[in-house]
C-alpha positions, 0 to 999 in steps of 0.5 A, spaced: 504 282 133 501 287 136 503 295 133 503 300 138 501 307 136 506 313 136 503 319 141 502 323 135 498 318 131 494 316 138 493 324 139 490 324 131 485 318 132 483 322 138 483 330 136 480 330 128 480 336 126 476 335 121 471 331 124 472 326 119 470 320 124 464 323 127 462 324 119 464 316 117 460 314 124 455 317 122 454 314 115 456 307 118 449 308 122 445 310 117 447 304 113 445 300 119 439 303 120 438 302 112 440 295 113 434 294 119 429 297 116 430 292 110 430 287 114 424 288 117 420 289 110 424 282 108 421 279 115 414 282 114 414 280 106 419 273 107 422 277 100 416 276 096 412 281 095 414 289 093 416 294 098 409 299 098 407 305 101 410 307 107 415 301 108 418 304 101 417 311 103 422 308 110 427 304 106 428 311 101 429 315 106 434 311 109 438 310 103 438 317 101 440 320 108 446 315 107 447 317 101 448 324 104 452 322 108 457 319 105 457 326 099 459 330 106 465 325 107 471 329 106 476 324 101 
């Protein structure tokens, strides 16, 4: 069963004062970017030698911008 929003809740999802959803969008895209950026050492190593130099500079960078992010999401 389908639920149809009321005209105030669709005008909320749309207008976010507190940019909230842009706040979560961004940190969702940062996860994203970590996972890639994993997946690529994992594609390069098949998962069995360490992150070195600049692949772990790469993969730190991601997870601390993420990190930031998601402290910036207002609860």
């Amino acid at each position: 069963m389908i639920k149809h929003r009321s005209p105030s809740r669709s005008y909320q999802a749309v207008h976010d004062s507190e940019g909230r959803r842009q706040q979560i969008a961004q940190f969702e895209a940062s996860l994203a970017a970590l996972r890639k950026e994993l997946n690529l050492w994992w594609d390069r190593t098949a998962g069995l030698e360490p992150c070195q130099g600049p692949q772990l500079l790469s993969v730190r960078a991601k997870v601390r911008e993420s990190a930031a992010l998601e402290r910036g999401i207002e609860r």
